[in-house]
C-alpha positions as CSV (number, residue, x, y, z in Angstrom):
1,X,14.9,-2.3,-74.7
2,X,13.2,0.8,-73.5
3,X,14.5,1.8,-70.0
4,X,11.1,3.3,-68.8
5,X,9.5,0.0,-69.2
6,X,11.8,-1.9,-67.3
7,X,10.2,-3.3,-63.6
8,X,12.1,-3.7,-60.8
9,X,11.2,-4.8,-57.5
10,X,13.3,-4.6,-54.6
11,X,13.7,-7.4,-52.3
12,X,14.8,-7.9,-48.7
13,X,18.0,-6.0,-48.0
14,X,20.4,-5.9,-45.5
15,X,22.3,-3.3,-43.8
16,X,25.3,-4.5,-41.9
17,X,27.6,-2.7,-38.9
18,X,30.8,-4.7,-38.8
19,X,33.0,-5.2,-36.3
20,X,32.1,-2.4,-33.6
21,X,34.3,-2.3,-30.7
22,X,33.1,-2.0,-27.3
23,X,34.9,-2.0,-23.7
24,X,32.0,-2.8,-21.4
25,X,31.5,-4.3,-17.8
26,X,29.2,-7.7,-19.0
27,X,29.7,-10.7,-16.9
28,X,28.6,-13.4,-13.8
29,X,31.6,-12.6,-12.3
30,X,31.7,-9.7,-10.1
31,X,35.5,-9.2,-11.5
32,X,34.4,-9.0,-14.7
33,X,31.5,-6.0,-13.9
34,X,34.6,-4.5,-12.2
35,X,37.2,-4.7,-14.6
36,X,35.6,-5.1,-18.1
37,X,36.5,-6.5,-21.0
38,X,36.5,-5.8,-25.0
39,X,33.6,-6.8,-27.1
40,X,33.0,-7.5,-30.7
41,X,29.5,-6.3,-31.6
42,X,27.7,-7.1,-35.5
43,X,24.7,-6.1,-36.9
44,X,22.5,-7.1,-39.7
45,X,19.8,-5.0,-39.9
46,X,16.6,-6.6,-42.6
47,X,14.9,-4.4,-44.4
48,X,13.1,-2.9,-47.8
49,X,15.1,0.0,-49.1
50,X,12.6,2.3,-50.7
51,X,12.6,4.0,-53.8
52,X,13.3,7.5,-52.1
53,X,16.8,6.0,-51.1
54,X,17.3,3.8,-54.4
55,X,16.0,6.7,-57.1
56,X,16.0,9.4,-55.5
57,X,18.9,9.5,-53.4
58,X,17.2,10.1,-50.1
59,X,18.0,9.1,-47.0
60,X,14.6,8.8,-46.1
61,X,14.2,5.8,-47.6
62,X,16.4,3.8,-45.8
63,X,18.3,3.2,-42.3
64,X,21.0,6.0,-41.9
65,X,23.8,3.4,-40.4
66,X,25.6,6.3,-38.1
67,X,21.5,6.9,-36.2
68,X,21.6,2.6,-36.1
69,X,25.2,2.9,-34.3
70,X,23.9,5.2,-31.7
71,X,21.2,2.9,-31.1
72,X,23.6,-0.5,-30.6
73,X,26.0,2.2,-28.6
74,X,23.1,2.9,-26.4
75,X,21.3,-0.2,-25.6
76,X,25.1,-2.2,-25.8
77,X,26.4,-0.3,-22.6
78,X,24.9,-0.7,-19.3
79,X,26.2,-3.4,-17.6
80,X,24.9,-7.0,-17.7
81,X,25.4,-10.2,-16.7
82,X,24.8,-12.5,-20.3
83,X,25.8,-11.3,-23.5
84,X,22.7,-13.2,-24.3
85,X,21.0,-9.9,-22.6
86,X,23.0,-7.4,-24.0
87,X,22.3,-9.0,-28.0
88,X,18.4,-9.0,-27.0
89,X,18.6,-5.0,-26.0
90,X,20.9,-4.4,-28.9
91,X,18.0,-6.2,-31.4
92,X,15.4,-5.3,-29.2
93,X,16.2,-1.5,-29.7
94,X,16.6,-1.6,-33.3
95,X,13.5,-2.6,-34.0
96,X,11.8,-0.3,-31.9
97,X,13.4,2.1,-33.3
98,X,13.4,1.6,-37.1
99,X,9.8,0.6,-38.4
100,X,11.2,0.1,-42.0
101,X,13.1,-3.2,-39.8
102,X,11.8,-6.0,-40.1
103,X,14.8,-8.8,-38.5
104,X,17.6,-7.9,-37.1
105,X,20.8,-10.3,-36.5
106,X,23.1,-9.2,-33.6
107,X,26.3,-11.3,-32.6
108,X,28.1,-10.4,-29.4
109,X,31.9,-11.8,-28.8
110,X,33.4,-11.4,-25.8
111,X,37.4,-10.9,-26.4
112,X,39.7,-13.2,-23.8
113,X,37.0,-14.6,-21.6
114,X,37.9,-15.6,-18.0
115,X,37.7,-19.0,-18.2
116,X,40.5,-22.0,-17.9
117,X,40.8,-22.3,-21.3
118,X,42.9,-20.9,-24.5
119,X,40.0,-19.3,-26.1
120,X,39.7,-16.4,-28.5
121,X,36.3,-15.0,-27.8
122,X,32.8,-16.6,-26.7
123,X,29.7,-15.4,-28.7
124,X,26.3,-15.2,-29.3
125,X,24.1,-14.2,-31.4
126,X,20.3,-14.2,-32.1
127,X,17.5,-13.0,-35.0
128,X,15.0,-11.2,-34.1
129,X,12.0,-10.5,-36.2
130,X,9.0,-8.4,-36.2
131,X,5.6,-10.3,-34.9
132,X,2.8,-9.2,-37.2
């Protein structure tokens, strides 16, 4: 088979942050917005990778991940009551700030949540795409 004849189109891809640790001050409480508590943060980010990034080797053509960190850093940090709220800013900023986007998946977990209960973490999380 001749190589330069071969078509290839590239689907939907994702781009995922895993596991990105926060200690932040989200909660009804006014303990919790006083003492904080540790957070579990993942992203999926929906995109097409380009050709620049897949051929050519360009950065252009894609999401550079460490830019997409500083975003969730960003829009992750000032305090909150929901971690409902603080997934929307998270998802909210990435798409404004990647066009290439089109969805983005955020999950929140909070670590040890105050309540009377033995309970790892409560989460969220929410997909947010692109209105045409």
């Amino acid at each position: 088979m001749n190589r330069k004849n071969l078509k290839i189109k590239t689907e939907t891809s994702v781009i995922s942050l895993r596991e990105l640790n926060f200690y932040a001050y989200h909660g009804v409480a006014p303990l919790e917005q006083e003492v904080g508590s540790r957070f579990v943060v993942n992203v999926d980010l929906h995109l097409t990778v380009r050709p620049e990034a897949l051929e050519g080797d360009d950065l252009k053509g894609t999401v550079n991940y460490a830019q997409a960190y500083e975003v969730v850093s960003q829009s992750f940090m000032p305090t909150c009551r929901l971690i409902e709220h603080a997934a929307w800013r998270v998802g909210r900023a990435l798409l404004e700030n990647f066009e290439q986007v089109h969805a983005v998946e955020v999950s929140v977990e909070k670590l040890s949540p105050p309540m009377e209960a033995d309970c790892k973490s409560a989460a969220i999380s929410l997909k947010l795409t692109r209105e045409a």
